[in-house]
C-alpha positions, 0 to 999 in steps of 0.5 A: 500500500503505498502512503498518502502524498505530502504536498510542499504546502504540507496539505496531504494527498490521498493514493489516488488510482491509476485511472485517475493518474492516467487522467491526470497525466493525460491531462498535462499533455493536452496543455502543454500542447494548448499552450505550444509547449512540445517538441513534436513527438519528443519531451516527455511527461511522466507520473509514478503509479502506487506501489513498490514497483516503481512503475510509471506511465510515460507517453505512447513515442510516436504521438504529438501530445494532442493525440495522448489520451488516458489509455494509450499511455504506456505503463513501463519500469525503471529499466524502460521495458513495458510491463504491460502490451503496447503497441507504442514503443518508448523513447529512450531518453524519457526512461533515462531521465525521468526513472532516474528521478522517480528512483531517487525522488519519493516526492516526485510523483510527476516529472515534466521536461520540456524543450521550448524556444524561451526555455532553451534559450535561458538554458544557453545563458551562463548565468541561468534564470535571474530574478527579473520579474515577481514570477521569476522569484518564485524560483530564486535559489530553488532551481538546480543546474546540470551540464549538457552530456549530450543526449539522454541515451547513457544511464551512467547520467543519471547519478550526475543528474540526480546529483545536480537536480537535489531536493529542488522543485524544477531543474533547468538542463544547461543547453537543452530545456527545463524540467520540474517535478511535483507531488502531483501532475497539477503541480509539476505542469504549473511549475513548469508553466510559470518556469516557461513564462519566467524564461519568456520574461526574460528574453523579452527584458534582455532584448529591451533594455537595461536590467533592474534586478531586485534585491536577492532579500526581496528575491528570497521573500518573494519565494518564500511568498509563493512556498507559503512560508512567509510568516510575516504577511497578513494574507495567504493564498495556499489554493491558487494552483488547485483552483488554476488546476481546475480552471484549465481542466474545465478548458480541456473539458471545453477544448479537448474532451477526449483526453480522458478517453 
């Protein structure tokens, strides 16, 4: 049996079943494809099943994200083998990535890596993602960095990547893209959708101008802001990712009804 999910805001997530974490993963690809966030067939999105198997559903190689739905996801091992028939295969590169963190990360029940235009082109900049804009200091000190080995085809990576990756909540691959992780899909997608628009803002920024950057205290209080764990502020806000999770299911539900398919 395996134990409830603790979220980073302390809330616990019931074991939810594998119907409704293939919904849910279903769920992310449609958006990231709404949202023009793919790579083709390539990128991959993942999400840790209950029990001790460590087994995990990743997307069918071969399907533009718009054409995943909850059934045609593959169910595989940490080796990358099918556990169960198939007719799709499995890209290499999505089982050395995300089995690596799955292993490792009992918190990860979800990891997404995307290789957007913004994204790839923080990752090609010496000095990462900087604290630009409000959005951006959600992740001030809480991104990690890994250096380009090439494609994700050799296991022996993933010590290094895991390594690098630590206990933070998203990772940006140094001359690749960006990936985040979450105790749910809901949260690895709005990380990564914010993690997005804050590598947006800051191409857009660099091409505009001189830059004024914060201070790294307003920095860090900002993110402390968003973690919920600025005790000082009068208000909190520790349901704005359930309540933007539930408005962007009512628009698949409007868009892409199939995904639960």
């Amino acid at each position: 049996m395996s134990a409830p999910t603790v979220t980073p805001q302390g809330r616990t997530e019931p074991v939810k079943t594998e119907a409704e974490l293939r919904r849910e993963l279903a769920a992310v690809y449609r958006l990231l494809a709404h949202f023009k966030m793919t790579d083709l067939i390539f990128t991959h999105v993942s999400v840790r099943l209950p029990g001790p198997e460590h087994h995990f559903l990743i997307n069918p190689y071969g399907l533009l994200f718009e054409e995943i739905t909850a059934s045609n996801l593959v169910k595989i091992g940490l080796d990358g083998e099918l556990v169960e028939h198939s007719e799709y295969r499995v890209n290499p590169a999505g089982f050395v990535i995300h089995g690596a963190i799955h292993e490792a990360r009992t918190d990860a029940q979800c990891v997404l890596h995307t290789h957007t235009k913004a994204g790839c082109a923080v990752a090609a900049q010496e000095r990462g993602l900087l604290p630009l804009n409000q959005i951006s200091m959600e992740f001030y000190d809480r991104v990690a960095y890994h250096d380009y080995e090439g494609i994700a085809l050799n296991t022996a990576e993933r010590e290094r990547l895991v390594e690098d990756l630590g206990n933070h909540p998203a990772m940006i691959l140094r001359n690749h893209g960006l990936l985040t992780v979450g105790a749910t899909a809901a949260e690895a997608f709005l990380r990564m959708f914010y993690l997005e628009k804050a590598c947006d803002i800051q191409i857009a920024a660099q091409a505009s101008g001189e830059l004024r950057v914060p201070s790294p205290d307003i920095a860090e209080h900002t993110a402390r802001q968003f973690a919920g764990e600025a005790a000082t502020d009068d208000y909190t806000d520790d349901q704005a990712y359930e309540m933007a999770w539930a408005a962007l299911l009512r628009l698949l539900d409007r868009t892409a009804p199939d995904y639960k398919n």
